[in-house]
Each structure stands twice: as C-alpha cells, then as structure tokens.
MIGUTI-51849 format. One record per residue (C-alpha): residue number from 1; y negated, x, z; residue in three letters; chain. Coordinates in steps of 0.05 Angstrom, whole numbers, always signed. Layout:
REM residues N
 num  north   east     up residu chaine
 NUM      Y      X      Z    Ala      A
...
END
This chain:
REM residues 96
 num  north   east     up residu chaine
   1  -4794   -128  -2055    Unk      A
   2  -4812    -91  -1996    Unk      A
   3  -4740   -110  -1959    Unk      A
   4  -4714    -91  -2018    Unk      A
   5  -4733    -18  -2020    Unk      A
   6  -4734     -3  -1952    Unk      A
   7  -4674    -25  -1952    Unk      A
   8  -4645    +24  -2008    Unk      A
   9  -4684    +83  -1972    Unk      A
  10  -4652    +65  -1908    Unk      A
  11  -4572    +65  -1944    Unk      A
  12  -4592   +121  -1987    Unk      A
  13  -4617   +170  -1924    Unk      A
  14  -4552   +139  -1891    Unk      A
  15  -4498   +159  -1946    Unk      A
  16  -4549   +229  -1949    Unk      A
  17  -4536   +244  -1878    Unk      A
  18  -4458   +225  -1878    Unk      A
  19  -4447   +268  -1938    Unk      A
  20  -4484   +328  -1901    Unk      A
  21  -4437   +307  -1838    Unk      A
  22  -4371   +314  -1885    Unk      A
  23  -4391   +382  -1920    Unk      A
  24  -4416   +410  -1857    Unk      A
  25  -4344   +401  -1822    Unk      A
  26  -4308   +470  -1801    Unk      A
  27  -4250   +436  -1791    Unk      A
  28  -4194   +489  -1811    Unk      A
  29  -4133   +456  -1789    Unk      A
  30  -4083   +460  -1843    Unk      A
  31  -4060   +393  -1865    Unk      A
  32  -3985   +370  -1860    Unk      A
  33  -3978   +369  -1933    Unk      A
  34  -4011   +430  -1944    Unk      A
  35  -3961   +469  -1893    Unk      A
  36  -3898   +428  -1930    Unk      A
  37  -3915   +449  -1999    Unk      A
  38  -3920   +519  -1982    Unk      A
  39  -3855   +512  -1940    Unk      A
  40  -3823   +483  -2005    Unk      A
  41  -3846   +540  -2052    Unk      A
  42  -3820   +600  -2002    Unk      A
  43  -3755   +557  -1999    Unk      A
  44  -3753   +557  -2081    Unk      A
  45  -3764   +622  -2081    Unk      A
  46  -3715   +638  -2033    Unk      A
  47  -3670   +599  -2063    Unk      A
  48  -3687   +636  -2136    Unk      A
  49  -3680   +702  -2104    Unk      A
  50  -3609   +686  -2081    Unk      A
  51  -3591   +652  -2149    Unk      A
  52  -3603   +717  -2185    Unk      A
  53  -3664   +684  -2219    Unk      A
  54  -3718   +729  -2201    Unk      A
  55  -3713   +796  -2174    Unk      A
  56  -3725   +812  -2090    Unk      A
  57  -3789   +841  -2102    Unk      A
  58  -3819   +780  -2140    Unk      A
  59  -3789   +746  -2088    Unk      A
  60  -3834   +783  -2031    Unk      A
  61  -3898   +782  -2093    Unk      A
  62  -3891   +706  -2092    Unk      A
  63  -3891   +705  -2015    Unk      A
  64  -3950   +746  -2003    Unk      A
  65  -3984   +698  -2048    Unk      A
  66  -3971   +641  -2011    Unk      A
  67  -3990   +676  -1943    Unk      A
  68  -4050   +690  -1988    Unk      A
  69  -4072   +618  -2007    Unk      A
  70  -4056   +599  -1936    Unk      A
  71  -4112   +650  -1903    Unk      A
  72  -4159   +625  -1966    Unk      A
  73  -4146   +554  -1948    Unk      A
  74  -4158   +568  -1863    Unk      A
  75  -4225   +610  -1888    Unk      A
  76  -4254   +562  -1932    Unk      A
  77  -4229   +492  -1927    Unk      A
  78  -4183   +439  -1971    Unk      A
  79  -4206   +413  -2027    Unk      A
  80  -4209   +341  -2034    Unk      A
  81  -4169   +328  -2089    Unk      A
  82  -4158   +357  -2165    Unk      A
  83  -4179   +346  -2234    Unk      A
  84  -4209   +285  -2263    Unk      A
  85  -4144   +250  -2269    Unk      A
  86  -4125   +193  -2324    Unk      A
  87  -4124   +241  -2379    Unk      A
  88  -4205   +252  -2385    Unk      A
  89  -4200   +324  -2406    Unk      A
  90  -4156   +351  -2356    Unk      A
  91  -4075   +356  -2349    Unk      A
  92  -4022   +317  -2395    Unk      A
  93  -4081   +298  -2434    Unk      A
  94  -4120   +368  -2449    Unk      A
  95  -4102   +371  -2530    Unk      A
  96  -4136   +308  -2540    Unk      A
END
C-alpha cells in the first residue's frame, strides 16, 4: 500500500512540475500555421478589395486587425487549441 501511494505522489508532483514547465514557457515564436492563416486572410481581403466586394478602407480596417491579433499573439502566447469539439456545447452543435 505504501508503494502504492508513494508512487501516485511521486507521478502526481511529476505531471505538477511539467505542467508548471509548459505554462511557464515565454516562448513567442509565432507558429507556421499561425503566420499562414494570417497570410491567407490579408490575401482574401486583398483579393475582396479588388473584386469590388468590400470597400479600400475595410480593406486597411481588416488589416490592422490582423497586425492586431499578431502583436496579441507575440505578447501573450498561442492557445492550445479551441472549443470543446464533438458538438458538446460549442460550434455546429450550439442549438442543441
């Protein structure tokens, strides 16, 4: 019984200190798919503000909002990921 819990109190002060390592990080290189994402939304805007679909200055609104999210991001780190996923409360699934 003894193994036992020392054993738990060894992995759970293991996983404790890990997960302090991880959110302690100041890590603020911006990940590849971070940098391509905001690449494709200037190029869709871009692209909108040539087609006629929005108007120049929305075009340069939308732009200083990604240049925005991209000092937030350097400032205060990536998230890990997004929602709870498989419909529990959160995106296709939200009327449920």
């Amino acid at each position: 019984m003894k193994k036992i819990l020392s054993f738990i109190l060894v992995g759970s002060l293991v996983l404790s200190m890990s997960a302090y390592a991880f959110a302690d990080s100041t890590d603020t290189d911006v990940p590849t798919w971070f940098s391509n994402m905001i690449e494709w939304r200037k190029g869709q805007v871009q692209q909108a503000v040539e087609d006629g679909d929005i108007q120049k200055q929305q075009g340069i609104y939308y732009n200083e909002h990604f240049e925005e999210m991209e000092e937030f991001h350097r400032e205060n780190g990536f998230p890990a990921g997004c929602g709870r996923g498989f419909n529990r409360g959160h995106g296709y699934g939200f009327n449920n």
